[in-house]
C-alpha positions in Angstrom: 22.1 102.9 132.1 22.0 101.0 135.4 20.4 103.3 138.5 22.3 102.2 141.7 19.8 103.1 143.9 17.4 100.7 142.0 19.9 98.1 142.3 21.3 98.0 145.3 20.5 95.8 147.8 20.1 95.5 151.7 20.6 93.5 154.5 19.8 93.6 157.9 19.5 91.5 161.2 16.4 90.2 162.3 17.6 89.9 165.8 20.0 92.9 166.5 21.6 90.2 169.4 22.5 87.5 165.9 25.7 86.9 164.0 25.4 87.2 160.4 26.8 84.5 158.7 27.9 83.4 154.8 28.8 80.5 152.8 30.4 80.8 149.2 31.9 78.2 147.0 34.4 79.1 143.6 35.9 76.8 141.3 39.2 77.7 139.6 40.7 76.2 136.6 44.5 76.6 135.7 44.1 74.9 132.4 42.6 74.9 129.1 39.4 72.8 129.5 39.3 70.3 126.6 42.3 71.4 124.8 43.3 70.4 121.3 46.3 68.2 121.4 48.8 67.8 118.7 50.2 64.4 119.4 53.1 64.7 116.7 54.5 68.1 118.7 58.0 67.3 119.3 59.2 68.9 122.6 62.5 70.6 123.2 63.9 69.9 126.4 66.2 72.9 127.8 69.8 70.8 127.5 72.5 71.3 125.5 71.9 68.9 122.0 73.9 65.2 123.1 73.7 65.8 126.8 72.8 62.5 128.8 69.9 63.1 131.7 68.2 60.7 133.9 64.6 60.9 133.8 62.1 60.2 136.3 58.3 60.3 136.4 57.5 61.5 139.3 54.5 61.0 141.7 51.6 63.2 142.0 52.4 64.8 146.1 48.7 65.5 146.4 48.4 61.4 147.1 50.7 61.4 149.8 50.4 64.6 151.5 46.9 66.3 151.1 43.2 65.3 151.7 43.2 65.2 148.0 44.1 61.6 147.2 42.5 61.6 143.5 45.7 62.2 141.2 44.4 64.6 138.7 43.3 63.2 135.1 46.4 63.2 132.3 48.7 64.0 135.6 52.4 63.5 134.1 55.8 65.2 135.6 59.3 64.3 135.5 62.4 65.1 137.2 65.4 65.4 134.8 68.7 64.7 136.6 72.2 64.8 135.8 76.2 63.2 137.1 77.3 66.2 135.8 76.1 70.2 136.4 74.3 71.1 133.3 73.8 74.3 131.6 69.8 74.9 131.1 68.4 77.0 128.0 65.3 79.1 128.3 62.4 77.3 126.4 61.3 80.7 124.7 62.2 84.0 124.2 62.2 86.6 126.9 63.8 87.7 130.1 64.5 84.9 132.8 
């Protein structure tokens, strides 16, 4: 069992006159880090079976827009546009 008087930990100014300052640093990741890929996955795409779309790769915004220039590795998006108003069908079950 962990004693929290034994563990805790205190910090005080040397000069009572001084700032106290802090640096920290996190990294997040919002994917699966060296996921397994099937390459023969077919993907469904939310249209109605037969309907015509115009698709466009589009560019990674971060480039343009952000200190960021480096587009991320395996970046890929696409805009999917149509003449005509399209109905669009959930890509799993569930509420939307």
């Amino acid at each position: 069992m962990l004693n929290l008087k034994e563990a805790s930990l205190h910090l005080s100014q040397r000069t009572p006159d001084e700032n106290i300052g802090f640096n920290y640093t996190y990294k997040y990741f919002n994917q699966t880090i060296n996921p397994t890929l099937d390459v023969d996955f077919v993907y469904i795409l939310p249209y109605k079976k037969g309907t015509k779309m115009n698709v466009e790769e589009l560019d990674y915004l971060g480039e343009k827009y952000s200190n960021n220039k480096k587009k991320p590795k395996g970046w890929k998006a696409y805009s999917f546009k149509s003449d005509a108003p399209q109905e669009i069908y959930p890509a799993r079950k569930g509420v939307l």
